[in-house]
N, C-alpha and C positions, 0 to 999 in steps of 0.2 A: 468462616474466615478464608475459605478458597479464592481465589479470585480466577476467573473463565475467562478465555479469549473465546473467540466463536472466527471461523477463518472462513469464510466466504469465495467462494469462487463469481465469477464477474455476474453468468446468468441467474445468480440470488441479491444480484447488489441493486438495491429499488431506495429511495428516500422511503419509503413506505417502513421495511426492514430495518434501514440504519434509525430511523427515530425511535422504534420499538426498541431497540437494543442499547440507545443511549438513554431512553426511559428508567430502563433495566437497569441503567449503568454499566453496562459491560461493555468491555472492549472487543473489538475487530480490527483481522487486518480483512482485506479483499486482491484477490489477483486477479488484476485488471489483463486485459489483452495489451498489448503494444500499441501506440499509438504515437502522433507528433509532437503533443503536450505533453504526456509521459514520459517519452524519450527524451526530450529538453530537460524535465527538471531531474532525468536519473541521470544524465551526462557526467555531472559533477561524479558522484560517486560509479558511475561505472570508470573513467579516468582512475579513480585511488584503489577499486578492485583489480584493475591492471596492471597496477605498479605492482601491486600489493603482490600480483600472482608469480612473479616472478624470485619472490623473497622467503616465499615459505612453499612446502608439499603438499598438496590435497588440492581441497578444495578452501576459498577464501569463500566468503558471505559478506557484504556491507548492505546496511540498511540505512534509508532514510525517507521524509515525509516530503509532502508541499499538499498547497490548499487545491482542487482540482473536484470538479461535476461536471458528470456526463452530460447529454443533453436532454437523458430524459429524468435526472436529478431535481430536485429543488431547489438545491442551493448549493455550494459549492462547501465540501466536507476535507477535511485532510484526508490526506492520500498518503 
């Protein structure tokens, strides 16, 4: 009844990998490097981590997805 994330860094992220792993059913995130697609679709939420930082102590966290593949992906996987 566990349920596993598997967290990937960029240099393991292959469609090869992510099909195995949805095979599997398990979930992944992956930490992409920065980029001009990824920056476009974190905009939105890095804006409300801004706000956000100003209203509480620490550190704030927001997460969020969009659809997105690399060029040497197969298809375009949420992100």
């Amino acid at each position: 009844r566990a349920k596993i994330t598997v967290r990937l860094d960029a240099g393991f992220a292959s469609s090869e990998l992510f099909d195995v792993l949805n095979e599997l059913k398990l979930d992944y995130m992956v930490a992409m490097p920065k980029n001009s697609k990824l920056s476009a679709n974190a905009e939105w939420h890095m804006r409300q981590a801004r706000a956000a930082q100003g209203l509480v102590e620490g550190t704030c966290s927001f997460f969020g997805d969009c659809q997105y593949a690399a060029t040497t992906w197969s298809r375009e996987r949420r992100n």
